[in-house]
N, C-alpha and C positions, 0 to 999 in steps of 0.2 A: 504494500500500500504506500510507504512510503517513495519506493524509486517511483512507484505510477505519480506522485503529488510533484514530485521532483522536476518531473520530465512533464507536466503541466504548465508548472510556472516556468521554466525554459523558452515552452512554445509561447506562451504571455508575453515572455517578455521579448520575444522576436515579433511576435505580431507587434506588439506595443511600438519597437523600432521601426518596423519599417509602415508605421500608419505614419508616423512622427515624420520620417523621410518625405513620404509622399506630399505632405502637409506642407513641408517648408518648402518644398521643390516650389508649389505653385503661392506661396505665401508673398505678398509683396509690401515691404517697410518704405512708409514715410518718412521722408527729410524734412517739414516742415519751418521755414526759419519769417523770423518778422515782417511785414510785409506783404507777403505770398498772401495768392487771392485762392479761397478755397468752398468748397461747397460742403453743407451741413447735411447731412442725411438725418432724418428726422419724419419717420414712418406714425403719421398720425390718423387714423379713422376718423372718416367722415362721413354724416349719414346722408342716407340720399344718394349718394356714391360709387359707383361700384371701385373695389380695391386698386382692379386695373386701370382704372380712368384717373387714380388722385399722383400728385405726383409727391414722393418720399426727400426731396433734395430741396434745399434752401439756400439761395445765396446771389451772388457771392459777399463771402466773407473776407474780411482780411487779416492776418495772423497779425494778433498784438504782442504775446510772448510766450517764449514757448516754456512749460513751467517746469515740467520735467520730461520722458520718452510720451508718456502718453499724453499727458492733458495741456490741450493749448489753448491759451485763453485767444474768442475771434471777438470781433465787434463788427458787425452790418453795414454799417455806417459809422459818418464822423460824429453823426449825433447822437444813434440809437445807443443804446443800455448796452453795457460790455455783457456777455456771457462767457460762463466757462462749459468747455467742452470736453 
């Protein structure tokens, strides 16, 4: 029972690598730096609507600072409300 347990998590963790592989292969990292004009994805329901017909994307934005890898703060405009993202 045990070499059966063994030879289980082996195959786990081969599977596990090469999902990961797969994954990065098509994964693509953003550079974003100050500036840069960007669009907000922002998948909101609305009734009346059919899903297909609404559009998920807002902008353009422009990068205020980038605070750390992920979160960048944009603002809309020179006027509108900063948001973070």
């Amino acid at each position: 029972m045990e070499e059966i347990h063994h030879l289980a998590r082996e195959r786990i963790g081969l599977a596990s690598e090469k999902m990961k592989t797969r994954y990065d292969t098509r994964a693509t990292g953003h550079d974003f730096h100050d500036g840069d004009k960007v669009w907000l994805w922002n998948p909101k329901r609305r009734k009346e609507l059919s899903p297909k017909l609404q559009t998920n994307w807002e902008g353009p934005y422009t990068v205020l600072k980038r605070l750390n890898d992920v979160v960048v703060r944009i603002q809309k405009s020179l006027h509108s409300k900063k948001n973070q993202r």
